[in-house]
C-alpha positions as CSV (number, residue, x, y, z in Angstrom):
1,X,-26.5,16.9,9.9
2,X,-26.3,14.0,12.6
3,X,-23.7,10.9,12.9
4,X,-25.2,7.5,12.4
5,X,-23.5,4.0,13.0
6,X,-22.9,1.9,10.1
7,X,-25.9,-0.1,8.8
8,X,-26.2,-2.5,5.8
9,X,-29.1,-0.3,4.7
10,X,-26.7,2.7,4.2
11,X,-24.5,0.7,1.6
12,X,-26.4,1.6,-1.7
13,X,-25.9,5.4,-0.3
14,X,-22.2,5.1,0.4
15,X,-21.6,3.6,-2.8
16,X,-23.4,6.1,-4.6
17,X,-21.3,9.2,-2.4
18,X,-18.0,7.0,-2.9
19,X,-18.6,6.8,-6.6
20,X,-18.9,10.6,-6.9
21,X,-17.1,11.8,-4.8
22,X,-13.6,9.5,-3.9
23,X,-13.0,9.2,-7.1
24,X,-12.1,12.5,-7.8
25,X,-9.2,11.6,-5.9
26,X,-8.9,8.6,-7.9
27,X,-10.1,6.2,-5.9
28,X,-11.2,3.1,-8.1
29,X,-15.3,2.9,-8.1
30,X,-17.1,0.5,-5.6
31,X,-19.7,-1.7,-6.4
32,X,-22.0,-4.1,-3.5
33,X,-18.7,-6.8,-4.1
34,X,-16.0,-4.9,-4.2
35,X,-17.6,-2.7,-0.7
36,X,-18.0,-6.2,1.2
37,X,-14.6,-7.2,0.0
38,X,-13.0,-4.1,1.0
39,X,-14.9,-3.0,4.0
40,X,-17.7,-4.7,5.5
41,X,-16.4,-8.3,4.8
42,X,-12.7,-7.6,5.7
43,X,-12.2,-9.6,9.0
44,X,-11.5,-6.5,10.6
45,X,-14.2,-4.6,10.3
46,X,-16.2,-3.4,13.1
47,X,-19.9,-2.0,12.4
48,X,-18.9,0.3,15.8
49,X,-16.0,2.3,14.1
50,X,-17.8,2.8,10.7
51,X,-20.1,5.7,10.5
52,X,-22.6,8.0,8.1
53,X,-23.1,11.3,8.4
54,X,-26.8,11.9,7.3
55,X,-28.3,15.3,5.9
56,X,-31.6,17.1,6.7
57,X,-33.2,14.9,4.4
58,X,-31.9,11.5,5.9
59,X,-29.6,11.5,2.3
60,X,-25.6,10.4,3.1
61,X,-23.6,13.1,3.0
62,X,-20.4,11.7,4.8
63,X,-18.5,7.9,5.0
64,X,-15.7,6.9,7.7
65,X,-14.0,4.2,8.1
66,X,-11.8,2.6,10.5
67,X,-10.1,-0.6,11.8
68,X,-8.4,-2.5,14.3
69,X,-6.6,-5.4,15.5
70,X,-3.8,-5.8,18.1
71,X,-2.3,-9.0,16.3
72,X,-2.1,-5.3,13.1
73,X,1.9,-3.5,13.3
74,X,1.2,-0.9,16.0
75,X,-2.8,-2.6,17.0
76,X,-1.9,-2.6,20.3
77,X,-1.7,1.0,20.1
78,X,-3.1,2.7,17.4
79,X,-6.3,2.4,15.4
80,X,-6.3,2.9,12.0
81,X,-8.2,5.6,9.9
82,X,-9.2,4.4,6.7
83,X,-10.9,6.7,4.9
84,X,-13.2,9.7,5.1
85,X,-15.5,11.0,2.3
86,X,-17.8,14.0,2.0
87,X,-20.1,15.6,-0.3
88,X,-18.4,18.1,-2.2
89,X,-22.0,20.5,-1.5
90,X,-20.9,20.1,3.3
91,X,-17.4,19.4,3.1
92,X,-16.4,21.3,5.9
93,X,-14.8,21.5,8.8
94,X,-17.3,20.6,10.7
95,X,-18.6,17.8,8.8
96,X,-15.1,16.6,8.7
97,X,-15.0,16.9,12.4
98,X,-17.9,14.8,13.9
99,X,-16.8,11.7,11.3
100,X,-13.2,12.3,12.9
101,X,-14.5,12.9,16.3
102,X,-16.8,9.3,15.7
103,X,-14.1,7.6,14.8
104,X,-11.6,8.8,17.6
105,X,-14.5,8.0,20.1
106,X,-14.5,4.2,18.9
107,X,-10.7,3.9,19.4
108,X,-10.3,5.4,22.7
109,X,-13.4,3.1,23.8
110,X,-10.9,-0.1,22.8
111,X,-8.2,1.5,24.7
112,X,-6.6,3.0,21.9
113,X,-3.3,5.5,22.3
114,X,-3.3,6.7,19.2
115,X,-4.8,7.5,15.3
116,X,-3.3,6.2,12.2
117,X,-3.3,6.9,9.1
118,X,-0.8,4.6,7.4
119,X,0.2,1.0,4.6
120,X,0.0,-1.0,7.5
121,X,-4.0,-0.9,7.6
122,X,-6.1,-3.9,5.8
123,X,-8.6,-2.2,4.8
124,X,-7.0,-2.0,1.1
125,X,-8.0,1.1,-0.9
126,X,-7.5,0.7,-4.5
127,X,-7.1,3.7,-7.0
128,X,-6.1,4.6,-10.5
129,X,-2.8,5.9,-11.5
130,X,-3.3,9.1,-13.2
131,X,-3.0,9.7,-16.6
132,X,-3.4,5.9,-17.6
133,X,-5.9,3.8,-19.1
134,X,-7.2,2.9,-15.5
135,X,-4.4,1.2,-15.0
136,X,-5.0,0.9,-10.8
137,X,-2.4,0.1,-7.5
138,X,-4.4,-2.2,-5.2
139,X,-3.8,-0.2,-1.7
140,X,-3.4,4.0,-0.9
141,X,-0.8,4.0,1.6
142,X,-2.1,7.2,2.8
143,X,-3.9,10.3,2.7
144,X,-3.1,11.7,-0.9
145,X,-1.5,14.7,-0.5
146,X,-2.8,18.3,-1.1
147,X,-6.6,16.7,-0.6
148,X,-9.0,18.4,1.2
149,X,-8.8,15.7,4.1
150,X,-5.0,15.9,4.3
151,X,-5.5,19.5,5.1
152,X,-8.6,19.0,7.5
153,X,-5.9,16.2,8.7
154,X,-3.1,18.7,9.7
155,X,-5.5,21.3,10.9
156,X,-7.1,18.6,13.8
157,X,-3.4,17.7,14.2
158,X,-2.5,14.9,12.9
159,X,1.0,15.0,12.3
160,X,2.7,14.4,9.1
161,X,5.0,11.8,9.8
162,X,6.2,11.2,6.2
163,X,5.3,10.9,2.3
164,X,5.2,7.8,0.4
165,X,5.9,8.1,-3.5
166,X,3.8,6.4,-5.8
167,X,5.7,5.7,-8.8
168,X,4.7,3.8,-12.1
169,X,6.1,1.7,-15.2
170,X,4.7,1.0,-18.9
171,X,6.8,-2.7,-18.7
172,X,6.4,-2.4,-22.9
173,X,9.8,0.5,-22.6
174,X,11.8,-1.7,-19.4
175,X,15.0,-2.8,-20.9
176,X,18.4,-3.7,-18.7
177,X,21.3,-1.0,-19.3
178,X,24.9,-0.9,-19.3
179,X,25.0,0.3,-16.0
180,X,23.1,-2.5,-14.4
181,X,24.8,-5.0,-16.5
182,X,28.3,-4.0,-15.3
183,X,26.5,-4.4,-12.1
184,X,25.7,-7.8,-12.6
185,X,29.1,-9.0,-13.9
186,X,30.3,-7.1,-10.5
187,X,28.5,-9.2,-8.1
188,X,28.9,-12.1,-9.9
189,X,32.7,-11.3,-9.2
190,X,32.1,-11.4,-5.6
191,X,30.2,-14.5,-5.2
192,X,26.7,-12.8,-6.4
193,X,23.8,-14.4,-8.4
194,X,20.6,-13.0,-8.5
195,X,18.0,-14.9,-10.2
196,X,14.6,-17.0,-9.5
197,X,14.5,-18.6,-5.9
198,X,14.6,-22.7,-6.4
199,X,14.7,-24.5,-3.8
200,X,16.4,-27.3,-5.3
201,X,19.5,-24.9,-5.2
202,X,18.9,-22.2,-2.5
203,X,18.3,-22.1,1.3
204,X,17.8,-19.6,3.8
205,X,15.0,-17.6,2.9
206,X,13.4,-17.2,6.3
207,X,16.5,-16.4,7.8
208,X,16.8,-13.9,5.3
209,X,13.8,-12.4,6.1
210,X,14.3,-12.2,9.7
211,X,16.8,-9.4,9.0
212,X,14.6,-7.2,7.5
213,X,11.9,-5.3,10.1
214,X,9.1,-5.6,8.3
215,X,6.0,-8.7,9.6
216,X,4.5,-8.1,6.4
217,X,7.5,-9.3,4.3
218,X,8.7,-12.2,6.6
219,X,4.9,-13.5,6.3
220,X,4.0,-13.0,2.2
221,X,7.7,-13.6,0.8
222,X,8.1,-17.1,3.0
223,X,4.8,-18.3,2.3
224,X,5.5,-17.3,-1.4
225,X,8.6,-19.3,-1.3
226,X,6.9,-22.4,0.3
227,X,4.6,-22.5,-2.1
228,X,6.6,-22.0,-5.5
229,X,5.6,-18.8,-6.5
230,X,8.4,-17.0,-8.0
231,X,10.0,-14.7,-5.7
232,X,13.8,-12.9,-7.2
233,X,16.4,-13.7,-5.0
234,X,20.4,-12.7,-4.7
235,X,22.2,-15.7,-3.5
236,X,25.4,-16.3,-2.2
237,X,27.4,-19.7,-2.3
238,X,23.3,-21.2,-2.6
239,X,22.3,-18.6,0.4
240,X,19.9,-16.0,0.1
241,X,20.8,-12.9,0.9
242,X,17.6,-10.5,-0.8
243,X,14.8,-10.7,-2.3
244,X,12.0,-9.1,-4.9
245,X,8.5,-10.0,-5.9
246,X,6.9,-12.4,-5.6
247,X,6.2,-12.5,-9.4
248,X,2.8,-12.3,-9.7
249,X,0.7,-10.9,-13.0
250,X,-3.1,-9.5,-11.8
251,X,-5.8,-10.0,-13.5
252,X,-6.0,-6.2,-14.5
253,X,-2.4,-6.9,-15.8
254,X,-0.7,-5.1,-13.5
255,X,2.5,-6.9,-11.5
256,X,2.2,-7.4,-8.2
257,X,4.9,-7.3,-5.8
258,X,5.6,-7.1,-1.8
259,X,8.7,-5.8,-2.1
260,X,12.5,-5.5,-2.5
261,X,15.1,-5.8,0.2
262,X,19.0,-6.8,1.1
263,X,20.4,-8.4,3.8
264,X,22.3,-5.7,5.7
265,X,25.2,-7.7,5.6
266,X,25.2,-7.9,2.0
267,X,24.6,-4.0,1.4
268,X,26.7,-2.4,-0.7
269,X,27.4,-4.6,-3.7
270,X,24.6,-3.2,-6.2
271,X,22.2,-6.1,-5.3
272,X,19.4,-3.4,-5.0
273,X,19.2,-2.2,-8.6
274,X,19.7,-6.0,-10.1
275,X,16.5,-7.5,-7.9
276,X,14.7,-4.8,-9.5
277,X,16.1,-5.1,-12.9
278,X,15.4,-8.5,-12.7
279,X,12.1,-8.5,-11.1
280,X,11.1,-6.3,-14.2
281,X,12.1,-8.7,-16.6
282,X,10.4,-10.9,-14.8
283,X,6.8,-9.6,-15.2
284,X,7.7,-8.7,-18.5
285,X,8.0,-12.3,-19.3
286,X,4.9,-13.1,-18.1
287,X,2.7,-10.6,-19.9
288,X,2.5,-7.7,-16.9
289,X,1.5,-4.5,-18.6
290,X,2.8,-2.2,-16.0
291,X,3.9,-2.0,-12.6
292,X,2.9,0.3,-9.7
293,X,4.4,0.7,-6.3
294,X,4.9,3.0,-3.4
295,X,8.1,3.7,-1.3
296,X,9.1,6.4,0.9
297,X,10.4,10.1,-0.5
298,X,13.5,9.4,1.3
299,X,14.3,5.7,0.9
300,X,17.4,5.2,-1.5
301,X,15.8,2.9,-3.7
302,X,13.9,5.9,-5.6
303,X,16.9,6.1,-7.4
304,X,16.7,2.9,-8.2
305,X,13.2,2.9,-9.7
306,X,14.1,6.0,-11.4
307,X,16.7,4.0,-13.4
308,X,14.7,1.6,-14.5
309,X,12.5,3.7,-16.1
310,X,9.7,4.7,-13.3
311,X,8.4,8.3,-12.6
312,X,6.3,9.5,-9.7
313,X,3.1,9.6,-10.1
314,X,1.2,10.6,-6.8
315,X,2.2,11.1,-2.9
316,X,0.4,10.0,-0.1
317,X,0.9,11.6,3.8
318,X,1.7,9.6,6.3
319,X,-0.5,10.9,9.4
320,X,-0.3,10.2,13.3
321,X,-2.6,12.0,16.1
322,X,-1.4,10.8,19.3
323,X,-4.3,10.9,22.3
């Protein structure tokens, strides 16, 4: 077995080891277009921190991938692992070990502190929820737990730094309950209106956003804004003061969202649950089949998914190796 840096001519070989063997961890199939999208044509790829690892017969028996970026969360740090795949017939420790010891080679060469594994990356892996008609999430936010790499993960140590919760929702059984609607008549008692940002009426949203820790938000949910696509907001006296969405149906039918947040100032007053509720309605209305998501196994909000009707579906580790 030997370690080879990526090549184009190694593609039809990785898609052929990806299609057998990721998707036993249900990992949607690649094809040539959806490889260059995902991989090779991301604008952070780098031919120097992908890899093969070839057998006796020159056949691929291993894929790794990794990225970086400073402008990334954490890129001026960390380099991120994207994935590592292995034929079932040398998947082994040390298999596991010269893709891993590749890949850590290529991030201490850039000056790299640390190893990632984490929803920050841009490398977007997407994969199917279990138990449905393929209906698929567009990005693994981690190593799915219990896999053979997760363990290979913890035994190199990588530490676990958390789980994320993958959780799922037929929209064909949402409905609003009498909970949330004594909810709504609540916050509309203290000023509160939740309902489609327009910007005829409300202001702020930036501002908003600046509250919340999270790049990724401030950047999609502003730009969102800007350029009418729906995006749920709650709203005080024409203000915003949280957010969900944006409200966007994909083409495999599945709504797509960023996210759902409150302002920490306006915590406290149920706004949570009703962005949700009426983010749901939302893509129901505009013919979203189901809806996927992940968030941590200790963030509140669970409970709030829970209640409208979403059950967990698969967990992914969180993983940091520090140099």
């Amino acid at each position: 077995m030997r370690i080879a840096s990526f090549e184009h001519r190694y593609v039809d070989g990785i898609l052929a080891l990806w299609n057998r063997e990721a998707v036993q961890e249900d990992y949607k199939e690649l094809d040539a277009a959806s490889f260059e999208r995902i991989f090779a044509g991301n604008p952070h790829f780098d031919a120097a921190c992908a890899f093969v690892l070839l057998d006796a017969y020159g056949e691929i028996a291993g894929f790794a991938c990794g990225c970086t970026g400073d402008e990334l969360p954490l890129g001026d740090v960390a380099g991120y692992v994207t994935c590592v795949v292995l034929s079932a017939a040398c998947r082994n420790d040390d298999a596991y070990g010269q893709l891993l010891d590749a890949l850590e080679a290529r991030f201490r060469q850039l000056g790299k502190k640390q190893a990632d594994v984490l929803f920050f990356n841009p490398m977007m892996l997407p994969w199917y929820v279990p138990g449905t008609p393929k209906h698929e999430h567009n990005n693994a936010p981690g190593v799915p737990v219990g896999s053979p790499l997760h363990a290979y993960l913890l035994a190199r140590g990588y530490a676990e730094r958390t789980q994320e919760c993958a959780m799922y929702l037929e929209l064909s059984g949402f409905a609003w309950t009498d909970e949330i609607r004594a909810k709504e008549a609540r916050a509309g008692d203290g000023g509160y209106a939740v309902e489609l940002f327009d910007p005829r009426r409300h202001a702020g949203i930036e501002a908003m956003l600046d509250g919340f820790d999270n790049p990724l938000w401030r950047r999609e949910i502003a730009r969102c804004a800007a350029d009418g696509v729906p995006v749920v907001i709650a709203a005080r006296a024409g203000r915003a003061v949280g957010f969900a969405g944006p409200v966007i149906r994909e083409d495999n039918g599945r709504g797509y969202f960023a996210g759902i947040g409150v302002h920490p100032e306006h915590e406290g007053h149920g706004l949570g649950s009703l962005l949700f509720f009426r983010l749901c309605e939302a893509f129901k209305a505009i013919g979203a089949d189901y809806m996927s998501l992940y968030t941590g196994i200790k963030n509140p909000a669970i409970r709030i998914y829970e209640k409208a009707g979403f059950r967990p579906v698969k967990h992914f580790a969180i993983m940091r190796k520090e140099f």
